[in-house]
Structure formats: structure tokens, C-alpha cells
N, C-alpha and C positions, 0 to 999 in steps of 0.2 A: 844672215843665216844664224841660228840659235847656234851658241855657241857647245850644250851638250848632245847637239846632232851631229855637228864636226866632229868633236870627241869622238864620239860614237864611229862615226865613219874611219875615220882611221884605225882605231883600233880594231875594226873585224878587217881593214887590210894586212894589217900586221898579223891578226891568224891568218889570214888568207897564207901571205906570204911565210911564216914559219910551218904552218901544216905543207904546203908545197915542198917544202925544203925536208922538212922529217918525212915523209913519208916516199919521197927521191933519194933519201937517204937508203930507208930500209927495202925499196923496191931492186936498189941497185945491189946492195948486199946478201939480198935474199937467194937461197939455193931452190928453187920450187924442187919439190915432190916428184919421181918417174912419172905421168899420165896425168899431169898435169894441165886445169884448161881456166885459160884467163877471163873470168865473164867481167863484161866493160858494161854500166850505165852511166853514161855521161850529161845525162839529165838532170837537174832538179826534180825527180816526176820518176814513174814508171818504175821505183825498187819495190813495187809491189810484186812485180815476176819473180824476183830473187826469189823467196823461201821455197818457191816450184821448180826455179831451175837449177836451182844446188841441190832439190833431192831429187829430181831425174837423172842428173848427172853425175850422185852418188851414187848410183841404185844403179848405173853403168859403171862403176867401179875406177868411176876418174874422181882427183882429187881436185878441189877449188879456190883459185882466189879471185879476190875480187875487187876491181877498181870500181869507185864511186865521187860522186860529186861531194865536193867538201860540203857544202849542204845539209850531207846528210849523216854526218858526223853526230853521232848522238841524239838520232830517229831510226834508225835503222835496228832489226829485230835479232836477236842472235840467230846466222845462219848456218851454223856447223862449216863454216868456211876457213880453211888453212890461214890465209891472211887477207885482209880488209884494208885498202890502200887508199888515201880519198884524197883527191886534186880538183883545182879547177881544168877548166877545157885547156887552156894554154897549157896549162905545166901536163896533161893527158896527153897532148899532143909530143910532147918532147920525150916523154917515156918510152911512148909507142913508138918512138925513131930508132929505140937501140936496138943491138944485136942479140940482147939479150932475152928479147919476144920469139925467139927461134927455141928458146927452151923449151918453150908450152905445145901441149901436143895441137892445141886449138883456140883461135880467137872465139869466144861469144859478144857479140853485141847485144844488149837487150834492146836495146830503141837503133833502127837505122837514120830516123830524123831526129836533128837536133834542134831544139827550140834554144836559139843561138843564132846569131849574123852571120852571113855569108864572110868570110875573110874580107871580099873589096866593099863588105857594108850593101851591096844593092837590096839583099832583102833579110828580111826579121829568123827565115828560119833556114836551113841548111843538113847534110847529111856527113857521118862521119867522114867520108871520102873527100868531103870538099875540107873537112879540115884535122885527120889525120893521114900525116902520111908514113906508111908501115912498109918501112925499108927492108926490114928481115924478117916475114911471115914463115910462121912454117908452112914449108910443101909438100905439095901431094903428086907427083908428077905435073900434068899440066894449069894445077888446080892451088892454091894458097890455100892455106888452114884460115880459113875466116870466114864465118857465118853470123849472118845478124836476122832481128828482130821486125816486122813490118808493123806498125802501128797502123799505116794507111798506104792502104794496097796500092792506090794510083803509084806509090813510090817506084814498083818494082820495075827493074830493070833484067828485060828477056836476056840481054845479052850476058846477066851473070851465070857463070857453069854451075855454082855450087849450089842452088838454088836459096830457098829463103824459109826463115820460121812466120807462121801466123799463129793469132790467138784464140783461134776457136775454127771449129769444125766448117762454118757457113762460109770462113774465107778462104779456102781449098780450091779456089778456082783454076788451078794450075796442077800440073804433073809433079813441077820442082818446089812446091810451096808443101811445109810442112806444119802440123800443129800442134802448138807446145801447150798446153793450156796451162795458166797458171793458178788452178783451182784450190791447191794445197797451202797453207799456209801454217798449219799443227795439227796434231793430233787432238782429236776431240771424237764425243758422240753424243747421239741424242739425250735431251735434258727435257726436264717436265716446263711448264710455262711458268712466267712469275704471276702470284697475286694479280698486282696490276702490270696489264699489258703494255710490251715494251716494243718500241716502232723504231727502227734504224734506219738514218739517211747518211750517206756519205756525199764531200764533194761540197761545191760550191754551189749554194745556190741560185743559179743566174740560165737563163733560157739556153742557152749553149748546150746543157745537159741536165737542167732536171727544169720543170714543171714548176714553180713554188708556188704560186697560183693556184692550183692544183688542190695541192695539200691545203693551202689555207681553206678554200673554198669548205674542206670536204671535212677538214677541223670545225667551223663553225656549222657545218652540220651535224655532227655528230653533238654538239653542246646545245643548238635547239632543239636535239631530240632528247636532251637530258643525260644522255654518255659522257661520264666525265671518266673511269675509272682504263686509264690511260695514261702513257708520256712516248714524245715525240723525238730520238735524241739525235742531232742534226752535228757529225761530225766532219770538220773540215776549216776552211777559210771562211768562216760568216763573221761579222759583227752582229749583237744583240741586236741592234735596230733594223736587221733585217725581217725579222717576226712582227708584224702587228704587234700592238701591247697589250692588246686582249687574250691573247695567246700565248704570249708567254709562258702561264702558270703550268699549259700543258706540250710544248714544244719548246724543247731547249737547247741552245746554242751550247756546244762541248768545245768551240772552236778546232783548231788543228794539234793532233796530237803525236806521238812517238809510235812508233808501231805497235810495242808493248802494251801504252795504253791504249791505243786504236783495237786490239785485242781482248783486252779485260771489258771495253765499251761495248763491244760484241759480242763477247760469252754470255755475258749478261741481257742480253736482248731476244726478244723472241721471234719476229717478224724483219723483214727487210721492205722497204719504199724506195722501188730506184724512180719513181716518179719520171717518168718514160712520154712523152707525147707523140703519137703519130704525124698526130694536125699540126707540128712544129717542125720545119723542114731541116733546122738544125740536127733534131733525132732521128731521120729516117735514117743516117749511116749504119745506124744502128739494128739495122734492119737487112741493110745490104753487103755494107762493103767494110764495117765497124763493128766491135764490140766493146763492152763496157767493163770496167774493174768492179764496179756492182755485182755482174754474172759470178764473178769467181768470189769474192767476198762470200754471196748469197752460198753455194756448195761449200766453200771454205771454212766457215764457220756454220752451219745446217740450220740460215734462217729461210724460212717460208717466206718468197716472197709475193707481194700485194700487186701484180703486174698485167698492164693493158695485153690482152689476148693476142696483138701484133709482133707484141717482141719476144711472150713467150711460145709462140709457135719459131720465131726463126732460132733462138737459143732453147730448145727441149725443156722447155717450162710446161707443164703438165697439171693436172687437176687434182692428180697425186702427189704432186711435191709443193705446188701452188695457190694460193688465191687469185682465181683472175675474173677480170673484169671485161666490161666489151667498150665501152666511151667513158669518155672521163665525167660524164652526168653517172654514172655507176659508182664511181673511186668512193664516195662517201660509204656507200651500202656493202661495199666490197671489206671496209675498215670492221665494218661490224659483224659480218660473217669472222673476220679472223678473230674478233674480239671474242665472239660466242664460241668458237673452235674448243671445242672437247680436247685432255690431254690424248688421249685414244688418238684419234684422227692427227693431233697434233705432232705424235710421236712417230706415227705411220709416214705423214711428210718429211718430219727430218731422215729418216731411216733407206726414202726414196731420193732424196738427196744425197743420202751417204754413197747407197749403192752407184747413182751414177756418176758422183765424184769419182768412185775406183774407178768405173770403168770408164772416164775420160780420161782418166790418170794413164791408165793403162793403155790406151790409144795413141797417149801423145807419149810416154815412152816409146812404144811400136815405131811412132814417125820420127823421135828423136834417133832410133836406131835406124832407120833409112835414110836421115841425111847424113849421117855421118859416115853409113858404107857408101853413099857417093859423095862423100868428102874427100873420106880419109882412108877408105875398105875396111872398114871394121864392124 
């Protein structure tokens, strides 16, 4: 074993284990706030909800903190959040034992699955319940203060009374399921285009969830049609050697970033590519029972985006807010209508985007305030 990999290894246990300790430290000594509500993600993943659920939650006039995966200790975006407490799952688990969870007027889960082992190891991933146990919830008569997050619906369990949050409108399949969207992420508003057009991919790209194939395809189309006046910018977990090397000079690896910069990479951009496949049986979730942190990005920061007519019919993608396409033998042709996009038209689409950010904004307040009167009666 290389001997500064060992290194290496031990020293982020040692923050492991000193962030566990300081911040059990400051968890135990802390007085929360009257109206107080503890939002838990214990993900690596998934603190993309936060900026949406600490301002819904404000704008109810409760006050926030917030536990998080040490992970994500210095990625994480300022959330106007009282305190920010970061552990691994083990030392989350021993938190959430004390008496001192009976403060908070309400648990938030953001994720109810944990991408995390089962406690006896039988399988890879798990739910907070199988491995937090919360001895002194607050209550509600016959109801615990605890609401969580469904990322995939098959999770849900009828037998829960308090029901459950979902992330967009199409997964509403139920009475007790509510939805939070988390579309917000700051305040912004519509901007003119750059010069040369600017293309945003978030995410990995691997068949799971985007298409790469796709965009390559549709990149060396647009450069035998002589379209160079363009860049591609591909935020997330890639290595460079995932681009062709002819492609390069216009599709570029930003690798993974901080939220801040994840931010600054998107104000700056004009267009969004959530690179979507029907014909790939991976993405039809996304169609039924699934939705994508794309969608909310896409409203979040008011980029247009480039999408196959299947997913913008089931998420309110529109001819007004969008570029869309019918088969992925279109994606090339679809690139150059947006390239050609007048700032006029261009402005009209971010503007269509804006308005229906507020008012899914405004919906999922609505449902944030019905689960909580059949939470908590308020």
C-alpha cells in the first residue's frame, strides 16, 4: 500500500473523529430557538433540497438547524440556518438518542433512504428507521414530530400516519404525500445571453442518468455543420478522459464543485442539457415515479432547457420556457435553434420560468402547510 495513501487515510479519520466530537460537543450545549425545526440529511447527496427547505420553513416563521454528513463540511451553500452541525451516520445516530430532540418542534428528513448498509450488512442501502433510533421525538397526540423525504416512492410505507414529502407535483399519488419542490436555490432574474453560448450539464455522466452519447453525437454535429461558437460545461464527478479528445476544446470537464461555485457555473450559463433518454429504461423513472435535481436547477437558476418532449410534458416543460425536441436524431437541431434564440424570446423564457418557479414555490408552501396541520395542527 503506498505509503501517502495510508497517510492519507488516517488523517481524514482523525477529522472524522474530531468533527464528531466538536460538533456533539456544540449539539449538546446548544439552547435551539422557540419553533424550532431540526432538518436531518444524512446523505452524502441530496443537500441540494436545503436552500428550498430552509426558505419554506422560514417564510412559516420556524427557525432552522441543520444536521449534515461531514462530507459536506465546506460544500455546502450559506443557508440562513441558525446552526449547521455535521456528523457521520454512526455519531447521527447517537445524537438523535438524546432527550434533548424533544426540544425541536419537528424532525425534517430530507432523504428517507440511506445510501448506507443495512446495520447486519445484508444489503448496500437502508432507511433512516433502520438506523436511527429516536427515543424522544416530539409529539403530537398519537402522531411523533417526524416527517421525511421520499426520493423513491416504492419506499413509502401506508402504515405511516404523518404522511410523507415528495419532490414534484407528478409524484402526488397519494392523499398523505406532499410536495416540497425544491426549486429555489437564490434570488436571481432574467439575464441577456452570453456572446458565445453557454450549455450546462450537471451530474455524472454515465447511462444511469444522462445520455453522453447523446451530446457527443450531437456536438460532432453541430462542428460538421461548421457551429463552433459554443461551450459545453459538464459539472460534477467526470474525469477529462470521459470527452472524446476532439471535443474537448468545446465541452468541458469543471469536475465537482462547492455549491457556491456550482452557482457562479450557472449564473453564468445560458441553457441547461439534462440529456434525458426515453429509450433508456434507466430514465423512464423519470417520467413516472422519479424526478431529477436538473428540473429544479433548470427554474432555479432560469436556464432554458434543451429537453426530449417526454420529460417535458411530465415535469411542465413547455414551448414557452423550453427547447424541445421529439427523438434523440433531433438533439443536434434542437442545439441550434437555441443557439439562434433571439435575446427577446430568450428573455420571455427565462421570465416563464420565473413565474412558474413562484408559483410551484407557492404550492409547495400550501402542501408544506397541510402536512404540518396533520402533523402537528398548525
Amino acid at each position: 500500500m503506498n505509503i501517502r495513501y495510508f497517510l492519507g487515510q488516517i488523517k481524514k479519520q482523525v477529522i472524522k473523529l474530531w468533527l464528531n466530537v466538536l460538533y456533539s460537543v456544540k449539539f449538546f450545549f446548544n439552547k435551539p430557538k422557540n419553533s424550532t425545526v431540526l432538518l436531518i440529511e444524512a446523505n452524502n447527496s441530496h443537500t441540494e433540497l436545503l436552500p428550498s427547505y430552509v426558505k419554506y420553513l422560514k417564510d412559516l416563521n420556524f427557525n432552522v438547524e441543520i444536521i449534515a454528513n461531514f462530507r459536506q463540511k465546506g460544500i455546502l451553500p450559506p443557508l440562513g440556518a441558525d446552526k449547521i452541525y455535521y456528523f457521520n451516520i454512526p455519531a447521527m445516530g447517537n445524537i438523535l438518542k438524546l432527550k434533548k430532540i424533544q426540544k425541536y418542534t419537528f424532525l425534517l428528513f430530507a432523504s428517507y433512504r440511506l445510501y448506507y448498509p443495512k446495520p447486519d450488512r445484508s444489503e448496500l442501502q437502508s432507511t433512516i428507521f433502520e438506523h436511527f433510533n429516536i427515543k424522544y421525538p416530539p409529539k403530537y397526540k398519537e402522531k411523533t414530530g417526524i416527517l421525511y423525504t421520499l426520493h423513491h416512492t416504492e419506499d413509502y410505507d401506508n402504515k405511516n400516519k404523518n404522511g410523507a414529502i415528495v419532490l414534484a407535483k407528478n409524484l402526488k399519488t397519494k392523499d398523505d404525500l406532499y410536495m416540497l419542490n425544491p426549486c429555489y436555490f437564490k434570488d436571481n432574474k432574467p439575464k441577456n445571453k452570453n456572446p458565445k453560448i453557454i450549455f450546462a450539464v450537471t451530474g455524472r455522466l454515465d447511462n444511469l442518468r444522462k445520455n453522453s452519447n447523446l451530446l457527443f453525437d450531437a456536438v460532432n454535429g453541430l462542428l460538421t455543420d461548421g457551429v463552433e461558437n459554443f461551450e459545453i460545461k459538464i459539472i460534477g464527478d467526470n474525469k477529462s478522459d470521459c470527452v472524446p479528445e476532439n471535443l474537448r476544446e468545446f465541452i468541458k470537464i469543471k469536475g465537482r464543485l462547492s455549491f457556491e461555485d456550482l452557482y457562479k457555473e450557472l449564473e453564468t450559463s445560458d441553457f441547461y442539457l439534462p440529456l434525458l433518454d426515453p429509450d433508456l429504461e434507466e430514465h423512464r423513472r423519470y417520467i413516472t415515479t422519479g424526478t431529477s435535481g436538473s428540473f429544479q436547477l433548470i427554474r432555479g437558476f432560469l436556464l432554458p432547457p434543451v429537453i426530449n418532449e417526454i420529460f417535458a410534458n411530465a415535469h411542465m416543460f413547455d414551448k414557452n420556457n423550453s427547447i424541445i425536441y421529439k427523438a434523440n436524431k433531433d438533439f443536434s437541431l434542437a442545439l441550434k435553434t437555441a443557439l439562434n434564440t433571439d435575446d427577446e424570446n430568450y428573455l420571455k423564457m427565462q421570465e416563464n420560468l420565473l413565474f412558474q418557479r413562484n408559483k410551484i414555490m407557492l404550492e409547495s408552501l400550501n402542501d408544506l402547510k397541510k402536512a404540518l396541520d396533520n402533523l402537528i395542527g398548525v
